[in-house]
C-alpha distance (Angstrom), angle and dihedral (degrees) to the residues before:
residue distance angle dihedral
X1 . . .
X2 3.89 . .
X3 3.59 121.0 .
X4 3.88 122.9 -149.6
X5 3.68 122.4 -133.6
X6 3.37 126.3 -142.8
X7 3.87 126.4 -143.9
X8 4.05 117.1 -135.5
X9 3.69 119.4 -168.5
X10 3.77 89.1 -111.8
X11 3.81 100.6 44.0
X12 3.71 119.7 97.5
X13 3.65 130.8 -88.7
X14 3.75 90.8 -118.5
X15 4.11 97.8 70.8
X16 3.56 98.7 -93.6
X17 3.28 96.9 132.2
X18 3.61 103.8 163.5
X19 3.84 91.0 64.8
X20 3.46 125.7 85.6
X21 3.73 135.0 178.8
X22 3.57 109.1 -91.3
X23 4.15 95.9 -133.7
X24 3.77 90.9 59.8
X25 3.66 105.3 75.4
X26 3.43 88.5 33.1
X27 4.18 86.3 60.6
X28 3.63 86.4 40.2
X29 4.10 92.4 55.2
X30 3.97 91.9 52.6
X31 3.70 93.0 47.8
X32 4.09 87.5 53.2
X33 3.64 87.7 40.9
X34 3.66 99.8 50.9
X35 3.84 94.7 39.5
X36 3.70 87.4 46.8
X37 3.78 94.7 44.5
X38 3.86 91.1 52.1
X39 3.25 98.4 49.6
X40 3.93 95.1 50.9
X41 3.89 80.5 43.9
X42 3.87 99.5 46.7
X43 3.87 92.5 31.4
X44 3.56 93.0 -127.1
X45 3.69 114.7 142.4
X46 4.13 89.8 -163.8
X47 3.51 93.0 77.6
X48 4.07 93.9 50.2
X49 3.71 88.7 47.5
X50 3.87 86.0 52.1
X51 3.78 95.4 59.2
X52 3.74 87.5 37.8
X53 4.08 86.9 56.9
X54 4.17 88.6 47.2
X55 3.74 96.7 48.1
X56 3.35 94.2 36.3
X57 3.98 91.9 52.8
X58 3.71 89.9 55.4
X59 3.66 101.2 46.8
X60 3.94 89.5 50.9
X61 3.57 95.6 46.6
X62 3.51 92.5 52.4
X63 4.36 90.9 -115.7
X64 4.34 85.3 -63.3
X65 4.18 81.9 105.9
X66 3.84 103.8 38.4
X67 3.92 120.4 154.1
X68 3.23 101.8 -164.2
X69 3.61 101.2 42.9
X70 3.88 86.9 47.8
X71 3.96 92.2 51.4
X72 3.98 87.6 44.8
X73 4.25 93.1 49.9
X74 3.44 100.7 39.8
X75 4.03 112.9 33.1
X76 4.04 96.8 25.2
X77 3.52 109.1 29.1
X78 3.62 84.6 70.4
X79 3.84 92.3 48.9
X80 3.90 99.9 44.8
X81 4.16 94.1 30.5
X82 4.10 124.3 -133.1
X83 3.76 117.8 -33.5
X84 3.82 117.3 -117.4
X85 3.38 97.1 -132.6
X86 3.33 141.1 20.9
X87 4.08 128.5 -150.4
X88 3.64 130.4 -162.5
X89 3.33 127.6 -65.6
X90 3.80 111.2 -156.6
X91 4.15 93.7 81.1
X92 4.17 90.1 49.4
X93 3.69 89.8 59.3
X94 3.46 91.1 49.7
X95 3.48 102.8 51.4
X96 3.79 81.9 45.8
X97 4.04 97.3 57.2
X98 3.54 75.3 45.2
X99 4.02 95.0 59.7
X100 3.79 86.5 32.5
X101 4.27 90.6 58.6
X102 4.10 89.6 46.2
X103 3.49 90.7 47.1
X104 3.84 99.5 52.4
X105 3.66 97.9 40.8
X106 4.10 81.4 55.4
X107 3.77 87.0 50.6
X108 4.08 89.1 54.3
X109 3.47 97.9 44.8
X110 3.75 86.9 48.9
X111 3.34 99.8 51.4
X112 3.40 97.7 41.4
X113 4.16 88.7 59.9
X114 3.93 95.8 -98.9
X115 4.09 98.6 121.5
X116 3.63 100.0 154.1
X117 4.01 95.8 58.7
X118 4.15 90.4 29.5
X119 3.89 88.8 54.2
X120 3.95 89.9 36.6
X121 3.93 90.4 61.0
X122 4.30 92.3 34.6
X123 3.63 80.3 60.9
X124 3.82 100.8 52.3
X125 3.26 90.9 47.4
X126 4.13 92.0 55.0
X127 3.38 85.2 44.4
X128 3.56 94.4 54.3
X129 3.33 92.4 46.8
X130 3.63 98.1 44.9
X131 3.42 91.3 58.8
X132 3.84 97.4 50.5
X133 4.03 95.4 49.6
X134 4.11 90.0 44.6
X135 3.93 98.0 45.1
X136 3.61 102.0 13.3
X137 4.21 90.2 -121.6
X138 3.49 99.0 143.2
X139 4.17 102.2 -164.6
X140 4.00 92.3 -174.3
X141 3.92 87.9 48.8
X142 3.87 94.6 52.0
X143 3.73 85.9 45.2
X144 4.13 95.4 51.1
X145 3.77 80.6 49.1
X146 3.87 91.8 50.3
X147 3.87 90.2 49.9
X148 3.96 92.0 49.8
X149 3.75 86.1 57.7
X150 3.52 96.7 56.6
X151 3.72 88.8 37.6
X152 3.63 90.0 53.9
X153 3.93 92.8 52.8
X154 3.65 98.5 53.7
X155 4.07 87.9 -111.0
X156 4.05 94.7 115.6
């Protein structure tokens, strides 16, 4: 049976597509984080929708339409130069339908006049975030890897 592979913005030219370079979704976390951030910070909801619209964009185009990746290969690859190594993909997107989730059930509460719990969940999520594009401790990449294990044994 032949599988298709699918081409990310981030993957490499030679077809592995489920490798990305590692400094990508950490770029991607401290844009979500400092959008998020400043929103809960400014109490603008615009800004929370905005990452909402990103995430949201990648997750339903199945990573062929990612911002962030796009922004990352095309205007700063050329700044910062090839990465050296690459790492696997699979538990970025996660953690990134993940962010995407958190950020649209803040955009609903928001818009439907519930700030408190819609900036309350922004704000994990930027927290989150922050913390995976400052220390590299991705929590929704340690939880994909989680779920694989009980995948793998049969248990979910």
């Amino acid at each position: 049976m032949a599988t298709q592979t699918q081409h990310s913005p981030n993957s490499s030219s030679s077809g592995e597509s489920s490798l990305v370079d590692p400094r990508a979704p950490r770029f991607g976390q401290g844009v979500t984080a400092t959008l998020s951030l400043a929103g809960v910070g400014t109490q603008r909801p615009a800004l929370v929708y905005a990452v909402a619209l990103v995430l949201g964009v990648a997750v339903l185009s199945r990573w062929r339409v990612d911002p962030y990746a796009l922004v990352w290969r095309y205007l700063l690859i050329p700044i910062v130069g090839n990465p050296s190594e690459r790492e696997p993909a699979p538990p970025h997107r996660f953690a990134k339908l993940l962010g995407a989730i958190g950020t649209i059930v803040a955009s609903g509460f928001l818009l439907g006049g519930y700030s408190l719990p819609g900036f309350a969940v922004a704000a994990v999520v930027g927290l989150l975030a922050a913390l995976g594009a400052v220390t590299g401790i991705c929590l929704g990449c340690r939880m994909y890897r989680q779920v694989s294990f009980f995948r793998r044994h049969g248990i979910v």
